[in-house]
N, C-alpha and C positions, 0 to 999 in steps of 0.2 A: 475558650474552646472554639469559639466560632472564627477566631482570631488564627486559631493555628491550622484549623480546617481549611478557613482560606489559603492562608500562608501553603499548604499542601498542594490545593488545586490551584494554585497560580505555579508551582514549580513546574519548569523544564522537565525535572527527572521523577516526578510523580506519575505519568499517565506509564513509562517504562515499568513502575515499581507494582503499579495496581495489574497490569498485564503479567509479570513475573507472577504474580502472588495465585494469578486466576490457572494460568497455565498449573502450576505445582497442586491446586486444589484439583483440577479438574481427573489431574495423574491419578493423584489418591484416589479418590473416588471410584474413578474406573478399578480401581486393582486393588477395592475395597468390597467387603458383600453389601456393599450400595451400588456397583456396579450396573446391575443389570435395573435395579428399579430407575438408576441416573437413563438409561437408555430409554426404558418405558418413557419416562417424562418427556425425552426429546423424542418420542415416534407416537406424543399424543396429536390427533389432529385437533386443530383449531381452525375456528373460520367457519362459515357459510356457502351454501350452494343453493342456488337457485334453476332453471332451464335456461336462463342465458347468461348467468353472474357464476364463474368458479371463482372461491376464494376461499377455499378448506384443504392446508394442507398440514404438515407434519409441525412443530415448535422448531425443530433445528431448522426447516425450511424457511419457516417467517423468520428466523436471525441468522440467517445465508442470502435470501431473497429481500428479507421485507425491510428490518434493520440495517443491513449492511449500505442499502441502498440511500440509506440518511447519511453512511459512513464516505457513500459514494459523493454524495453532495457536498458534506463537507470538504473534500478533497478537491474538486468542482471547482467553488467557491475560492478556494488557496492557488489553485493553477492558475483562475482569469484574472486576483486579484494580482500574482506574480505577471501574467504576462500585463497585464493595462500598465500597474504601475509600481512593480518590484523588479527584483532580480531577474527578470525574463524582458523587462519592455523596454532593451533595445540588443540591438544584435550582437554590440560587444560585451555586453554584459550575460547573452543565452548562450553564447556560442558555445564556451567553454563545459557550462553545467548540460550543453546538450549533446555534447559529441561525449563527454563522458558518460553519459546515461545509456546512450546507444552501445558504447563500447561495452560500456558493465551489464547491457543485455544481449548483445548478441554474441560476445564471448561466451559466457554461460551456456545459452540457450545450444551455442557449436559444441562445447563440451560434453554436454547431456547427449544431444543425438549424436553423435560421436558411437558415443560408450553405448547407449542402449539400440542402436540401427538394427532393423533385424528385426527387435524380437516386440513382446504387445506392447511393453511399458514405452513406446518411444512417444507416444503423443503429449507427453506429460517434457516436453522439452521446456515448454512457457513457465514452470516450475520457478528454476535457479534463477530467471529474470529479475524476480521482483525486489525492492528493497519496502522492509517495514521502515515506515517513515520516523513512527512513534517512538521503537526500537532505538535505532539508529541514532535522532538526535536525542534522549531520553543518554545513553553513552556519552554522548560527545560532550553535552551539555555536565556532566558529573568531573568532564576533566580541569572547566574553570578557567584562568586563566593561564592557564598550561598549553592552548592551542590559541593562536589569533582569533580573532568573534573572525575576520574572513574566511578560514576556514567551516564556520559551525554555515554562514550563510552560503559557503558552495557545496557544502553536504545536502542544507534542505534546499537548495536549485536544483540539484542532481537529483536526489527522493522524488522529487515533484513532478518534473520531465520523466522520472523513473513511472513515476502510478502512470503516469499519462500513456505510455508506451505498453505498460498491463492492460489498461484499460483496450488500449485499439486491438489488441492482439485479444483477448475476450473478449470483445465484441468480434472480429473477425474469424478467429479459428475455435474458439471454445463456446461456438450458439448452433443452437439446433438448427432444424429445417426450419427455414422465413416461410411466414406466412404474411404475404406483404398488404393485403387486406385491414391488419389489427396497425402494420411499418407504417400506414398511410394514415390510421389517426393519429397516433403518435406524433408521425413528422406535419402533423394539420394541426395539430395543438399547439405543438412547440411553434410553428407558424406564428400562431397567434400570441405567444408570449413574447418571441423578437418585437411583433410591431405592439404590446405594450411596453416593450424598454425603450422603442421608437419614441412612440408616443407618451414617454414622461413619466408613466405609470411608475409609484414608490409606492405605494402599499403590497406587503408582501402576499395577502391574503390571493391577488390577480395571477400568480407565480404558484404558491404552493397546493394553492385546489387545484389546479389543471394540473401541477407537477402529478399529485397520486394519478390521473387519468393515462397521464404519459407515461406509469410505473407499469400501472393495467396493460395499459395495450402493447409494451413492450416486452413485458411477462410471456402472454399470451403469441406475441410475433418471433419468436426463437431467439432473438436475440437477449443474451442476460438481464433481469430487471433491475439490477444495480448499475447498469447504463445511464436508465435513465434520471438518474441523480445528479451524475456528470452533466447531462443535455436540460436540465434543468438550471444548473447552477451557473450555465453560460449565458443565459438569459436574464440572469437579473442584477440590475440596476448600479453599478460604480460608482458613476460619476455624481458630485455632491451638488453644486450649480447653486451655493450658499442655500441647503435646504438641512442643512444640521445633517449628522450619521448617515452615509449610503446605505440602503441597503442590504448589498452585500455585502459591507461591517457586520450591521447590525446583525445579521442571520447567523456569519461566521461564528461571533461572540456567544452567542446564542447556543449554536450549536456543540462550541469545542468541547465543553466541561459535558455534556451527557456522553458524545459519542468516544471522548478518553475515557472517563469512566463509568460509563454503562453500556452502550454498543457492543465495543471493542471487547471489554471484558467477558462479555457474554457470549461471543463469537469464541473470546479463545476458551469458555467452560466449557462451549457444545463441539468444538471441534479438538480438542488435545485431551481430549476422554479415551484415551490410547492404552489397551491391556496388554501389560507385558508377558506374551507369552516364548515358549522355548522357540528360538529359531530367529526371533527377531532381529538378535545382533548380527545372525548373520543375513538378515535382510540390508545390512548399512554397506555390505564389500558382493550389494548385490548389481546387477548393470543399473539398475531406478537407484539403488542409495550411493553410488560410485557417482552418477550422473548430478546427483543434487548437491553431493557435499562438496565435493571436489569441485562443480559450477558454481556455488553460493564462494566458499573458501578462498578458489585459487583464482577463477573466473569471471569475477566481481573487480577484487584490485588491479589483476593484469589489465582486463577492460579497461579501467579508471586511468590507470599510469600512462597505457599506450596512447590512449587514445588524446589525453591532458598534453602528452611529448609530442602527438601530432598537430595538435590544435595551436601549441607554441612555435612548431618550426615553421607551419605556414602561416603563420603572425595572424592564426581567427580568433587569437585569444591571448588571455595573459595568467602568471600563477593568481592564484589569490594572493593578497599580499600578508608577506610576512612566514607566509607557509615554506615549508622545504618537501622535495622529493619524496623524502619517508615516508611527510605526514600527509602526503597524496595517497601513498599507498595505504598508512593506514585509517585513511578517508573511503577508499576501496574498500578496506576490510570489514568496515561498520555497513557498507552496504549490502556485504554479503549477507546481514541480518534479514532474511527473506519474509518470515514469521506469517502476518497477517495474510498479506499478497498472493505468497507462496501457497499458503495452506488452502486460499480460497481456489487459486488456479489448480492446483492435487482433486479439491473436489469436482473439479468440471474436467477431470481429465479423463479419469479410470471409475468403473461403477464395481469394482472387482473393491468389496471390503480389507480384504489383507492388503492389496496394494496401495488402497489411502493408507491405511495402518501404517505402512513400511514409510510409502510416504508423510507422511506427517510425522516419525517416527526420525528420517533425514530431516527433516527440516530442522526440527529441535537441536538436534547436535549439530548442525551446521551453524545456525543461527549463533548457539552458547557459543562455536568455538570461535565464528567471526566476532562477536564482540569480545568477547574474551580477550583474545589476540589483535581485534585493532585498538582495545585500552589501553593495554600492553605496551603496543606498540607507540601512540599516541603520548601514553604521558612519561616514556621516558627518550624521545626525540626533542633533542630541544629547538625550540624556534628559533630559526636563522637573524642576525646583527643585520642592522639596516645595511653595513657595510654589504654583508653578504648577499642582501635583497639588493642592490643597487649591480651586483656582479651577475644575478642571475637577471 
């Protein structure tokens, strides 16, 4: 048993399956008479208050704010360890995964405000940006070798460069009023974490006590507290200088198996508890569900295709090898898989309940149909003859 446990959480396409499973409980639930006591549960507060300590807020808030923000770090952790010394650390090797990233978010994001201009729902543009990362390779990785491994490694460069670009865009358009007073510990802490990665500092313990203080004070300063997960995770330690495991391995490791399967999962029970009521389907041909699906869908691959044709004719890049055209596009399509990203941008966008509802409501059907159709699409494209790599 312990054998095939493992054998589970070490798969590629496990942390996709335990997410699928969480999402379909959470449906039930809501649109079950556990419904509203599921609600009760997530609008219990937890936490403590003091006259100068707030930390008592709602259960969904600690796993949107508190949780998430570990989910922040691991993500962190995967960007510096990609840019120091993967697929990002050097320039012919990011170019590609980052012009496509751009392209597959600001297509989208023109698409949504397009369609919703005008009217309340338009701030919710940051939506169709995002790609589930977990999602996304969780698909690719079920196709086997049926796609090049270059292909699965320019999907997760793209995901990656993809959070990276959610990330700036929450922290810039989706934070409340700065209050630069709580910005200034924060960036005085983090301060003092750079000069212990200066200073040689490998014990993680100098890193993650100050990281909670950095969560606090950036909680507190408008800006999202799942930031500072990210600003955490850029500070510690890479390089090995024959000292056994870096620590940013070691944490990574550490961290993958809860936040695939307990984080993650628990973000998507509290937030896809969606009650199906009359009206909803036609909230999807509404301007907010036009804007997300058709942005996740159409505006995801086009992004990826054009933007991959423009990065080859001005030679800042090259295909991955072995891949064809198609299976760019339907490399595009899996990133339409917005899910996590998406859901948590819907919740910083709109405070209007129905329109999360509708929102999170697009997401799901855009998500099912992008993977759906770039599996589709995926495993019956077949990988181009070296002849035909050697022409393109």
């Amino acid at each position: 048993m312990l054998k095939i446990l493992k054998n589970f959480t070490d798969s590629p396409t496990s942390g996709g399956i335990i997410l699928f499973i969480c999402v379909l409980i959470s449906l039930s639930i809501a649109n079950s008479p556990l419904g509203a006591a599921f609600e009760n549960i997530l609008n219990t507060p937890l936490g403590f208050e003091t006259a100068s300590v707030h930390l008592r807020y709602t259960a969904a808030l600690w796993i949107n704010d508190g949780l998430m923000a570990i989910f922040f770090l691991l993500v962190g952790l995967e960007i510096k360890r990609e840019l120091v010394s993967g697929e990002l650390s050097t320039p012919r090797q990011a170019l590609l995964p980052i012009f496509c990233a751009f392209g597959g978010a600001i297509v989208p994001a023109g698409i949504y405000f397009a369609v919703n201009q005008g009217t309340e729902t338009v701030s919710g543009w940051g939506i169709p940006m995002a790609t589930d990362i977990a999602f996304a390779l969780a698909v690719i990785a079920m196709l086997g070798k049926r796609v090049p491994s270059s292909l699965k490694v320019f999907l997760a460069a793209l995901a990656i460069v993809d959070d990276l670009i959610a990330i700036l865009v929450i922290a810039i358009f989706y934070s409340a009023e700065l209050h630069t007073i709580y910005l200034g510990y924060a960036a005085a802490i983090l301060a003092l974490l750079f000069v212990f990665n200066r200073l040689g500092v490998r014990s993680l313990f100098f890193y993650l006590i100050p990281g909670l203080f950095i969560w606090y004070f950036v909680h507190h300063s408008g800006i999202h507290a799942t930031i500072a997960g990210v600003l955490t995770a850029m500070t510690i330690p890479l390089a090995t200088k024959g000292q056994g495991e870096p620590p940013l391995l070691k944490l990574e490791h550490a961290l993958t198996t809860p936040v695939n399967f307990l984080i993650v999962p628990l973000f998507a029970l509290a937030n896809t508890a969606i009650r199906f009521e009359e009206g909803m389907l036609e909230g999807l041909i509404s301007p907010l569900g036009v804007g997300i699906i058709v942005g996740l869908m159409l505006g995801k691959p086009v992004g990826v295709y054009l933007m991959t044709k423009l990065a080859i004719l001005l030679r800042i890049g090259s295909m991955p090898q072995g891949a064809s055209w198609a299976q760019i596009i339907g490399v595009g399509l899996l990133a339409g898989i917005g899910f996590t990203m998406s859901i948590f941008i819907a919740l910083l966008s709109f405070s209007d309940n129905l329109l999360i509802a509708e929102a999170k409501f697009s997401i799901l059907i855009a998500s099912l149909l992008s993977g759906v159709t770039g599996y589709i699409l995926l495993s019956r494209v077949a990988t181009p003859s070296n002849d035909n790599e050697k022409k393109t």
